[in-house]
N, C-alpha and C positions, 0 to 999 in steps of 0.2 A: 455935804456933797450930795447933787442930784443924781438922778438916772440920765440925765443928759450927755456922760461921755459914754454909755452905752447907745444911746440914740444918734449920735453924733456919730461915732462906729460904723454904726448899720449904713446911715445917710452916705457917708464917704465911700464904703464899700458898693451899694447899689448907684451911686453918680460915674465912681471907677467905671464898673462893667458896664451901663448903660455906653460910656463915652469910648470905651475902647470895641465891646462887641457890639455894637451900635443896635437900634429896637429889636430889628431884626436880619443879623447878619447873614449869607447867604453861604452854602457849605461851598467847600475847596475842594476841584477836584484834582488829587493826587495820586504819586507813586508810591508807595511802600521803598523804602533801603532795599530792603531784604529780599525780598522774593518780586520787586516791581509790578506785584500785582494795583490795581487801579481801585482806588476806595474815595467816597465823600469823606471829608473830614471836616468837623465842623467846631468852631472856636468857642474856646473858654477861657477864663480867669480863675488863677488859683491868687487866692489871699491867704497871706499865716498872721497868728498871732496869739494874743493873750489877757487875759486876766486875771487882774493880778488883787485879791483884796486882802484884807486885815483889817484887826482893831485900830482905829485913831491913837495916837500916843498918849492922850489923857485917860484912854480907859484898859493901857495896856498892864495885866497885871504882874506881870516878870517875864523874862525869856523866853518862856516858852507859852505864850500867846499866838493862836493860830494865824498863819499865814498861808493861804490858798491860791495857788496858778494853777489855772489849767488853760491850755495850749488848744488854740481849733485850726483849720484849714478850711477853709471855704471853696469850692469851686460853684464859678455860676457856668454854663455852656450859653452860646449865643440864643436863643428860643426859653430863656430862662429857666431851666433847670435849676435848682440849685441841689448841691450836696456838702454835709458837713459831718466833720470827724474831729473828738476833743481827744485829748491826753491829758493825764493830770502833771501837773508840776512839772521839773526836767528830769532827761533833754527835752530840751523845744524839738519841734518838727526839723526833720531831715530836710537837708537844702535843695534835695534832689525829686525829681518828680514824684507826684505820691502814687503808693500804691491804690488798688481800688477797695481794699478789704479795709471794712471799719466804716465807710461812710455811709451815712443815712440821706435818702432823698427825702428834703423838706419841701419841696415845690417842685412842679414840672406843666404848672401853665403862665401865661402871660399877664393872669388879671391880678394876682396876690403876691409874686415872689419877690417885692420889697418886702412886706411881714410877716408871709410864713415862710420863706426863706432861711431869714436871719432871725426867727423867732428865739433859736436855741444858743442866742447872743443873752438877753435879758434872763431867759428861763436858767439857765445856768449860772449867772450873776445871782439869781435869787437862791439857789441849791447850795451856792455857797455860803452868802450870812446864812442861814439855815443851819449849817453846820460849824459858822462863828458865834453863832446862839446858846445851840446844845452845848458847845462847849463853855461858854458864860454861865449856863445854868448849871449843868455840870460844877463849875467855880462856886455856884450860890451867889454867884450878881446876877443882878436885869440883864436881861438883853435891851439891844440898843436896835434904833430901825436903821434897815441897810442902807441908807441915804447918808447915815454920820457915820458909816463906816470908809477907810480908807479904802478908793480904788483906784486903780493905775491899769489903765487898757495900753495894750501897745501893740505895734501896726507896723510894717515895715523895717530896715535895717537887717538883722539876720533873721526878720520872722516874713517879710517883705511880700510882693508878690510879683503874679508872671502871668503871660500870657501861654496858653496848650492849645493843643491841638487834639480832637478825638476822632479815633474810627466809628 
């Protein structure tokens, strides 16, 4: 297994929001429900989803051989912001819009937030065999490099994504 279905990931995710809040989308000007006070609002994309790794099944060595998911959310805003929030294992994220607490802003210009955006896509794929290592060494076998290890990203369906709106 390569690092290629995390780069693939990232790729799909930055082509998404490129094509739906276009280079640079222009804010909306709106009413609030509530109090019909008059606010710019300006577009984002929220992505969910996951990864998912583990030992390959030739080096698993009983039942309880670690198994690691942790869950992120992405939001880009149209001027590329991006922001990102992981949880470990389940539940997956809530299907409802996210709260603001917990996310960290990885980018907030126009010239890098394809990779340092989605940087903490990869860096957390690695924090993970990291911690299917220690645990092999732990065992008193080798570790193996994170590339032969089992990984499974997943994108969409109940982890899926949406288009928001920001004041």
């Amino acid at each position: 297994m390569s690092l290629d279905p995390i780069k693939n990931l990232q790729n799909i995710m930055t082509q998404i929001a490129e094509q739906v809040l276009g280079l640079h989308g222009n804010p909306i000007l709106a009413r609030t429900p509530f109090n019909f006070e008059t606010h710019w609002l300006r577009r984002g994309m929220l992505f969910r989803g996951s990864i998912d790794l583990e030992l390959p099944y030739e080096h698993k060595l009983h039942d309880q051989s670690p198994r690691l998911i942790r869950n992120y959310e992405i939001i880009v805003t149209d001027h590329h912001n991006v922001f990102v929030k992981w949880n470990e294992g389940f539940p997956p994220p809530s299907v409802q819009s996210p709260s603001p607490e917990g996310f960290e802003n990885t980018s907030n210009h126009d010239s890098c937030w394809r990779s340092d955006g989605f940087s903490s896509l990869f860096q957390n794929y690695i924090n993970m065999a990291d911690k299917i290592n220690e645990w092999l060494e732990e065992q008193g076998e080798e570790q193996i490099a994170p590339n032969d290890m089992h990984l499974d990203t997943r994108f969409g369906g109940w982890l899926g994504m949406a288009p928001l709106l920001f004041v």
